[in-house]
C-alpha positions, -999 to +999 in steps of 0.1 A: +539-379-197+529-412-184+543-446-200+528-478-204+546-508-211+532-538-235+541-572-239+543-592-270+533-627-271+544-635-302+580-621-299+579-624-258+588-587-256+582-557-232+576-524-250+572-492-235+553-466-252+552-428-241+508-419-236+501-383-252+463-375-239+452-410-237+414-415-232+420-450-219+399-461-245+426-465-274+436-503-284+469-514-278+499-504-298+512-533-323+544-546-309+570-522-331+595-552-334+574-575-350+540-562-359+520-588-335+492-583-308+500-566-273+487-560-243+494-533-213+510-552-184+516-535-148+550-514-150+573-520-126+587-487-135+553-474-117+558-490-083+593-465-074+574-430-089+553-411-073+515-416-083+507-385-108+480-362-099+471-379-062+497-356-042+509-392-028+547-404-030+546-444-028+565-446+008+590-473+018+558-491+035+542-496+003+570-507-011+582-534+016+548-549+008+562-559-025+592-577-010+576-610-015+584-618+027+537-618+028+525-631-003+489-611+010+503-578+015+519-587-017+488-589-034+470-564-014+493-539-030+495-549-066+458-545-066+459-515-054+479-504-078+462-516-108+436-498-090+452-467-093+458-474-129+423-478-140+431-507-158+412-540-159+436-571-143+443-599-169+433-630-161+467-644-156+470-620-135+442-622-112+451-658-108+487-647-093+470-625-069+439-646-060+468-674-051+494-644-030+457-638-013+460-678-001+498-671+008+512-694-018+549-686-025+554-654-048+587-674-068+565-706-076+532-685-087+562-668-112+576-699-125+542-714-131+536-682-148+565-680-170+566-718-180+525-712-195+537-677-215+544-683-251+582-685-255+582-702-218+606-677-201+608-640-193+602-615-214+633-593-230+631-557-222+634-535-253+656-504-245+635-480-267+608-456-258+583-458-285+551-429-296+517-449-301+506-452-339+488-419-348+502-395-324 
């Protein structure tokens, strides 16, 4: 079963919840540590599987693309991916792509990031593996 992972802004925490038939259409979970909104982020856990139901492993090319040594490549993949995903790209982060597109260095586009996320830092990983509400 596929997982998704969710961050909180109000507690600055990544969730990740196990998807049981998902239609794509369901609303994101609330954040099980402190009730507030969420919203699906791209899983980094998702860039070292294999792609479900394509037949295609993600090779070692793929993955040098995400090294960070071309910020375009870079951004060439992560697109890709979110691609793949069928999800729609948040606008923070379609303004970290559209500025790997113009080669801008992958380590300042992440601290601009961070420093503009409520709780200005990265996010804490839960360890748990949580079931949506309802299922």
């Amino acid at each position: 079963m596929p997982v998704h992972e969710y961050l909180c802004a109000s507690c600055n925490r990544i969730f990740q919840f196990l998807v049981r038939g998902s239609s794509g259409t369901d609303s994101p979970p609330p954040c099980p540590r402190c009730g507030g909104t969420t919203r699906l982020i791209v899983s980094g856990f998702s860039i070292g599987a294999a792609l479900p139901g394509t037949g295609r492993d993600v090779d070692d090319a793929s993955l040098s693309a995400l090294s960070g040594e071309d910020p375009r490549a870079m951004a060439s993949a992560l697109r890709r991916m979110a691609g793949e995903m069928g999800e729609p790209l948040e606008p923070e982060m379609e303004e970290a792509l559209s500025r790997l597109e113009a080669g801008e260095d992958p380590e300042d586009i992440e601290r601009d990031l961070e420093s503009s996320m409520p709780g200005s830092g990265a996010p804490v990983r839960d360890p748990g593996l949580y079931d949506p509400p309802g299922s």
